[in-house]
N, C-alpha and C positions, 0 to 999 in steps of 0.2 A: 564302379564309380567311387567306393570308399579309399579303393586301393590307389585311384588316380590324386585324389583329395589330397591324401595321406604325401604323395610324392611331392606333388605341389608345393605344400606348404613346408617339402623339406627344402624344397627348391628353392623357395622363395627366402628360407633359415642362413641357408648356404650364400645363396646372394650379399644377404647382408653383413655374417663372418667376411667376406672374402670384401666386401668394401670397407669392412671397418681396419681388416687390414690394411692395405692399400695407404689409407689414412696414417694407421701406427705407424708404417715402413717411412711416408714424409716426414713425420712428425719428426722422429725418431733418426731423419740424415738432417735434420735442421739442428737437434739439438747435440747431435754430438759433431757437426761443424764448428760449435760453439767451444767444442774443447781445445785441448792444446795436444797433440800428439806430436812424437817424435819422428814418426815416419808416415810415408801413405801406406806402408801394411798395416799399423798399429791403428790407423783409423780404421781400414774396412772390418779391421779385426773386431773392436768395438764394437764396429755398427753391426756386421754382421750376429755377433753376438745377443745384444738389444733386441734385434727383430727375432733372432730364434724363439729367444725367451717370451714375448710379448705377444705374437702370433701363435705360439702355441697355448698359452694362457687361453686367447678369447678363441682358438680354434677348438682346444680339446677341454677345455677345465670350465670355461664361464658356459658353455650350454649343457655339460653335465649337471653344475648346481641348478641354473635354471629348471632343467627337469625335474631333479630332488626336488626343489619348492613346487613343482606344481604338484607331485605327488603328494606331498607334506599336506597341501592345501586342500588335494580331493578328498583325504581321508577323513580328514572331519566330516564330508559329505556320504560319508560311505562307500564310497566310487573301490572298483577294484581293481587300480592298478597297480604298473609295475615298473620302477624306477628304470631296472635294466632295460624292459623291452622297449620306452618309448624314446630311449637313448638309441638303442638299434636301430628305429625306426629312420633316425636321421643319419645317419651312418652311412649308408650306401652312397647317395648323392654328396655328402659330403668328401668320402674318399676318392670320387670321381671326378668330382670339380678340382679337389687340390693334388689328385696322383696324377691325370690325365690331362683335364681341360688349363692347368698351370704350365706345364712344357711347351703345349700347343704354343701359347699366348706368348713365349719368350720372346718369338720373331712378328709380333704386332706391334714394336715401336718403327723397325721396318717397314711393315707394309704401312702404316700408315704416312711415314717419309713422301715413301714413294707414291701415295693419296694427294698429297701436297704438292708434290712436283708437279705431278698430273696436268692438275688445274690452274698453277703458275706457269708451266709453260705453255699450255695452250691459250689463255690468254694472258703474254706476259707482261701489257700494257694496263691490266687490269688491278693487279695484287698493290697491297699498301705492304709491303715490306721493308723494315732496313736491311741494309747490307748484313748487319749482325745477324737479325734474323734467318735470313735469306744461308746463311753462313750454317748456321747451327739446322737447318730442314738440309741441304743436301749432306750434311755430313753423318759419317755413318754411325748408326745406335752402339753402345757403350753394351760389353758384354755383363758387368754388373756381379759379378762373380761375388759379392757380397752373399746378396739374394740368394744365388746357388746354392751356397754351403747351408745358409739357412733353413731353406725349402729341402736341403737333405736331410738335415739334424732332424726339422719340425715334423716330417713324414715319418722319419725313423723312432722319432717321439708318441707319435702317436698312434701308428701301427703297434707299436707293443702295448700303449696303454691299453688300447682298447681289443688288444684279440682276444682277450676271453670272453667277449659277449661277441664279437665281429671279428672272427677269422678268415670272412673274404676279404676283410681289409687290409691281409698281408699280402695276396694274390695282386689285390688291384693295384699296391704300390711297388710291386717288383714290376709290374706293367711297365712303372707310371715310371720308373726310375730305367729302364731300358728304351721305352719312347722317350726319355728327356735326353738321356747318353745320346743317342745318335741326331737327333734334332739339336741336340747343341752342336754335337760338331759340326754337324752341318752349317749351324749358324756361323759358329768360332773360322772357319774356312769358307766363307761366302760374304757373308751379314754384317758382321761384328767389325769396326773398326779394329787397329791394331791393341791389346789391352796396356794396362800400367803392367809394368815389371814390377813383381812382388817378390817378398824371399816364402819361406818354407815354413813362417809362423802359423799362418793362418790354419793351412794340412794339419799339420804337428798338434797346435791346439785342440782341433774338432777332434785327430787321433784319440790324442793323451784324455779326454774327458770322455770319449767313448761310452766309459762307465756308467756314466750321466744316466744317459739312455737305458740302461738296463736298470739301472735305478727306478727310473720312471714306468719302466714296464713290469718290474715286482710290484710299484704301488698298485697297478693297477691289476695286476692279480690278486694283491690285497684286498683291495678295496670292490672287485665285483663280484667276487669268490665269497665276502664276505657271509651272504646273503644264503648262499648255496649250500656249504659246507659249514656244518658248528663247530669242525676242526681245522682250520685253516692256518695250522702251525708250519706246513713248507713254504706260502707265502710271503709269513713274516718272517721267517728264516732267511729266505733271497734279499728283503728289504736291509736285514740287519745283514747280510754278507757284504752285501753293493755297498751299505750305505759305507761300511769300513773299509773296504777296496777306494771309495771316495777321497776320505781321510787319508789311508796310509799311501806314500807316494810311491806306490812301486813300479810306475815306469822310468821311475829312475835307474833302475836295478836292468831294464828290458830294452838293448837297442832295437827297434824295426826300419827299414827301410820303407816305410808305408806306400807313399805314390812310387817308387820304381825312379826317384832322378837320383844321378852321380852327384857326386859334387863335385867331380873337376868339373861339370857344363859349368857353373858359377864362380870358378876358385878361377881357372883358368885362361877366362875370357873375361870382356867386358859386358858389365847386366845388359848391355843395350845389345848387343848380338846374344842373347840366350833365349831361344822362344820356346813356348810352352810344346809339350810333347805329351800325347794321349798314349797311356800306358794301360 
């Protein structure tokens, strides 16, 4: 019964990270609509961006302190707990809802389209719709490729922050990134209208910052190691390598072909005949 409790109420933890995202991700295509960009990659780029950073904040970092304050607050009570483990605790359900039950979800603006049509045409004397609207329910859902890269970084973020206390948390996102691969294609070749023609910034950027992430995965063998080990001088060792790998620009020095495209597909033709190719 305690161990049922105990899921619950991560259950119900998780619910509310993933709607306060939800919120961030609107907020956050409102207010950099407001900018001025020079292209439409330069926006998703942006926005892309924004939500990495801000989703992983309230996904990985605001319920870590949370915890810390609770702990902080038991101990004056003399309670004996444990920072790490009650952060473990939520953990499971949280890498489940955001590795697994997130790919699921990509082809729910779909199914509900097709919810709408349903019961427009079956009574189609019935519906208050304008044309406009009527326009935008059969047309097909926006593959959103912003989100994507996002929900990659963010996974990738916090899979390493947290594998030193939750190492099935790398299991369940190698899952969660193999059911998302093929559920997307599937989408991108079924579901998905046809997308914007983007160039190779977006790739290129998540590439080149790569570092980022392993940054953020020495902090966090920093920082739960702390506890454990009174010598925790390899940790802070990786933090100060990454953090100067950050700094010094050396993929300047390193060409990679990262995604697998030519450039004559783009040099050679026009962007409107270039379609995207899973490599």
């Amino acid at each position: 019964m305690h161990l049922f409790v105990k899921y619950l109420l991560s259950f119900f933890i998780t619910l509310i990270i993933s709607g306060i995202n939800l919120i961030l991700e609107e907020v956050l295509t409102k207010l950099t609509l407001l900018e001025k960009h020079i292209s439409r990659t330069n926006f998703y780029l942006s926005l892309s961006i924004k939500i990495t950073i801000f989703t992983f904040f309230n996904s990985a970092i605001i319920p870590l302190l949370s915890k810390h304050l609770i702990v902080k607050r038991q101990l004056k009570y003399h309670y004996n707990l444990d920072r790490n483990t009650l952060v473990r605790n939520d953990m499971l359900i949280l890498f489940l809802v955001n590795s697994i039950v997130t790919p699921i979800l990509w082809s729910a603006p779909y199914l509900i389209k097709q919810i709408q049509i349903y019961f427009i045409e079956r009574k189609p004397d019935r519906h208050h719709k304008t044309q406009r609207q009527l326009n935008k329910i059969y047309e097909l859902p926006d593959m959103k490729i912003t989100f994507k890269y996002s929900f990659l970084a963010k996974t990738l973020a916090m899979t390493l922050f947290y594998l030193p206390i939750f190492p099935l948390g790398f299991v369940i996102s190698a899952i969660g990134f193999v059911l998302g691969y093929f559920l997307e294609l599937y989408n991108f070749t079924h579901l998905y209208k046809r997308p914007e023609m983007l160039d190779e910034m977006i790739t290129k950027v998540y590439a080149d910052n790569f570092i980022i992430v392993l940054f953020i995965g020495a902090i966090g063998d920093y920082f739960f190691f702390h506890d454990i080990f009174n010598n925790n001088k390899m940790s802070l060792a990786n933090i100060i390598i990454f953090g100067v790998l950050i700094i010094v620009p050396y993929t300047k020095f390193i060409t990679c072909n990262f995604v697998g495209i030519d450039k004559s597909e783009y040099h050679d033709y026009a962007l409107s005949e270039v379609y995207f190719t899973f490599f």
